[in-house]
Each structure stands twice: as C-alpha cells, then as structure tokens.
C-alpha positions in Angstrom: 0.0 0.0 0.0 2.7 2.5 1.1 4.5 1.7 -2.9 1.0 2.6 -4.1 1.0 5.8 -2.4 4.7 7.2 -3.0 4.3 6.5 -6.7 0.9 8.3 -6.8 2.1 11.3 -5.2 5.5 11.1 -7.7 2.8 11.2 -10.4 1.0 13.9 -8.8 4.1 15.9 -8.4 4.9 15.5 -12.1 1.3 16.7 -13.1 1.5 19.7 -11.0 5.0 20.4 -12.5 6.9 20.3 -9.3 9.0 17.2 -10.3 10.7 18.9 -13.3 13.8 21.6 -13.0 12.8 25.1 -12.1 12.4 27.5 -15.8 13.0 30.7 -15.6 10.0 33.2 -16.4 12.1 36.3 -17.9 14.2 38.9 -16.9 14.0 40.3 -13.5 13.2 44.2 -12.8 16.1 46.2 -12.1 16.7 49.6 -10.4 19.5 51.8 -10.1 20.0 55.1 -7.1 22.1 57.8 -8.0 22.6 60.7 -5.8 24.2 64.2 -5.9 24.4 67.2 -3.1 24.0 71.0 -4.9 25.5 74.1 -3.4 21.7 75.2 -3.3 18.7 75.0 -0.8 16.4 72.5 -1.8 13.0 74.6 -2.8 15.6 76.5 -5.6 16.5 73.2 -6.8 12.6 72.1 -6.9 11.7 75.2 -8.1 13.6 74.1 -11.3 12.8 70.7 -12.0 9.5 70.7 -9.9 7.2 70.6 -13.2 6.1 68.0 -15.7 5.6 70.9 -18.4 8.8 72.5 -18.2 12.0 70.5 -18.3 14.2 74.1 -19.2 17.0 73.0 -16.6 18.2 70.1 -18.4 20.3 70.7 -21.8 19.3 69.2 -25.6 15.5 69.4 -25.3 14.1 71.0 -28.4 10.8 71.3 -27.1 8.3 69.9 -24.3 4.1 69.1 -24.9 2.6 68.2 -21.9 -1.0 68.0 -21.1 -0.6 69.1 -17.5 1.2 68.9 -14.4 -1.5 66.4 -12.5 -1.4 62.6 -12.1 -2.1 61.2 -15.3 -0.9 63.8 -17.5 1.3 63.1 -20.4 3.7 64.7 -22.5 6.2 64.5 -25.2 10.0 65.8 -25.0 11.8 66.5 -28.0 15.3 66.5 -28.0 17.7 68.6 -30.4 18.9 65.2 -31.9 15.4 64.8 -33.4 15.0 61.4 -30.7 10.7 61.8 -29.3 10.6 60.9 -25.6 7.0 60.0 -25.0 6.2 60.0 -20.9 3.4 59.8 -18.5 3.0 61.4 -15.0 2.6 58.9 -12.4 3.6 61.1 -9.5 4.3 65.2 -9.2 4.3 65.9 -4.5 5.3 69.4 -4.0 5.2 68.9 0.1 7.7 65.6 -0.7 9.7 67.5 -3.6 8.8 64.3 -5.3 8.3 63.3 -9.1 7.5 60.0 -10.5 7.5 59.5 -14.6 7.5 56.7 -16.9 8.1 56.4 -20.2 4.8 55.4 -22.2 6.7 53.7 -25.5 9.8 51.8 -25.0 12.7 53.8 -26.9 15.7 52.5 -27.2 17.5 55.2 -29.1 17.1 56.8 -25.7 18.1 54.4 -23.2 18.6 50.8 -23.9 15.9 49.7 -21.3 12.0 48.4 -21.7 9.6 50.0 -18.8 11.7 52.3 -17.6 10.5 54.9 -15.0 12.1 57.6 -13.1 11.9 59.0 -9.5 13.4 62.4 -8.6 13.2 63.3 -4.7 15.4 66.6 -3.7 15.5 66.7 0.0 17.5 69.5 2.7 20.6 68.5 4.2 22.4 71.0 6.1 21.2 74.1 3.8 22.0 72.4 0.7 20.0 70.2 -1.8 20.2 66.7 -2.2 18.8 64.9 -5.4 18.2 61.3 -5.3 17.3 59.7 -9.0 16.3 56.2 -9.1 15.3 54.2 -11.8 13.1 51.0 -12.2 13.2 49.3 -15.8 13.5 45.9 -17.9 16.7 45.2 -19.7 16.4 46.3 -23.2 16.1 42.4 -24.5 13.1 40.5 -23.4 14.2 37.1 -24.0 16.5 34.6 -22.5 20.0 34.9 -23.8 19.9 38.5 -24.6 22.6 39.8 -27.0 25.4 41.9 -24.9 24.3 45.2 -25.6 20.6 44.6 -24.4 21.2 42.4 -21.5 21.2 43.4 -17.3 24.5 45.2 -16.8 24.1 47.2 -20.5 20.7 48.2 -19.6 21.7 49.3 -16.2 25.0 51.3 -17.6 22.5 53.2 -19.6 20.2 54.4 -17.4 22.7 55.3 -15.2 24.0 57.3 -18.1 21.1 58.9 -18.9 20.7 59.7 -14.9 24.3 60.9 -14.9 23.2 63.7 -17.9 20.2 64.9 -15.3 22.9 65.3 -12.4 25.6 66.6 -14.4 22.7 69.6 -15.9 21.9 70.1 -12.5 25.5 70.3 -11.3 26.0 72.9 -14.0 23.2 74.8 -12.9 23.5 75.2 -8.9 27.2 73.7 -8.7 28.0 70.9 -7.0 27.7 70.3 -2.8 30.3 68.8 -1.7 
C-alpha cells in the first residue's frame, strides 16, 4: 500500500509540474539610485525641476508638450537630436519635492531599457540640496540569452547614463555640494 501511495504522489508531483527543474520566467526588474548634493537649498533646486511641463533645466530638449502637471498627465519631450521621448506622470508631490514618470513607448535610441521609469526626490541637508534619482526598468532584450548590448549590466549602464546627464545639468546649474 505504502508503494502505491509514494508512486501516486510522484505522479502527482509531475502533473502539478513540481517534479521537473525550475524555468525561468524572464528577466527580472532592475533599479539603479544615483545621488548628488547641490551648493543650493532644496526649494531652488525644486523650483527648477518641480514641473512636468517644463523640463528648461536640463540641456538638448528641443521642445516639451505636456498636457498638464496632474497625475495622469502626459507629454512628449523632443530632444535637439530629433529622438521623441514619449512620458506619462505617475507622481508630481510638492510637500515631498517628489516626481514620478514613466516612459509610455519603450525607446531604445534613448536608453537601452524596456519600462523604464524615473523617480526624482530633492531633499535638505544641512542648507544644501540633495537629489536622489532612481530608476526601475527591464533590460532592453526581453528574451533569455539576450545579446550583450541589451542584456542586465548594459541596460543598467545606460540608465545610469542617462541619470548621470540629469545630475551633471543640474550640477551645472547650482554647482555641485560637496
């Protein structure tokens, strides 16, 4: 009797799929923090980047439509190379000196990353600004076995590129902290 069970929960085990090796399901999320003290308070430093319609503190955008400053709002950044940055407000919290934004169409030409969304905090320390810029994103290539330029650590290196452009624009603007 005790043969009879152990096979039938071996058989079980197989139908339910726990018997066979582990498979992956794709490639995990990643996230990169970057952070950078200015040599100016924090509200100056909000007061610059603070607004989904107006992105005048960073270099190379052309031109900015945005359809609001709320939750929800979109807009679409030009940049003077001609590449169309298509995003989508998914947080904007004065009180925090918070703001949340995802891109709405994947563009590689712009970052090699799928899903990618931002998050820009500026917080006080000491009379001076501190701006932390995260990022949450897919590697560029979906698939297993992605090709080297489109797997985990390219992705990453280029958002933290493209994170290193906002903090060297703001560096320029307020200098840096120290």
């Amino acid at each position: 009797m005790r043969k009879i069970f152990v096979a039938l929960a071996g058989v079980l085990a197989l139908i339910a799929g726990l018997g066979g090796p582990a498979q992956a399901h794709g490639p995990s999320r990643l996230k990169t923090d970057q952070t950078v003290t200015l040599n100016a308070s924090a509200a100056d430093v909000w007061a610059a980047i603070g607004s989904f319609e107006q992105m005048d503190w960073l270099p190379g955008v052309a031109k900015i439509e945005a359809t609001g400053n709320e939750k929800g709002a979109t807009r679409t950044r030009t940049l003077a190379d001609g590449t169309v940055v298509q995003e989508e407000l998914l947080k904007l919290d004065p009180a925090k000196m918070a703001l949340s934004v995802r891109l709405t169409e994947d563009n590689l030409a712009y970052v090699k990353a799928t899903n990618y969304a931002l998050h820009l905090t500026v917080k006080d320390e000491g009379g001076k600004a501190v701006v932390d810029v995260k990022g949450a994103f897919y590697r560029a290539f979906p698939q297993n076995d992605p090709p080297a330029d489109q797997d985990d650590a390219a992705s990453t290196a280029s958002v933290e590129a493209l994170h290193q452009g906002l903090i060297d624009a703001l560096v320029a603007r307020f200098g840096a902290g120290g």
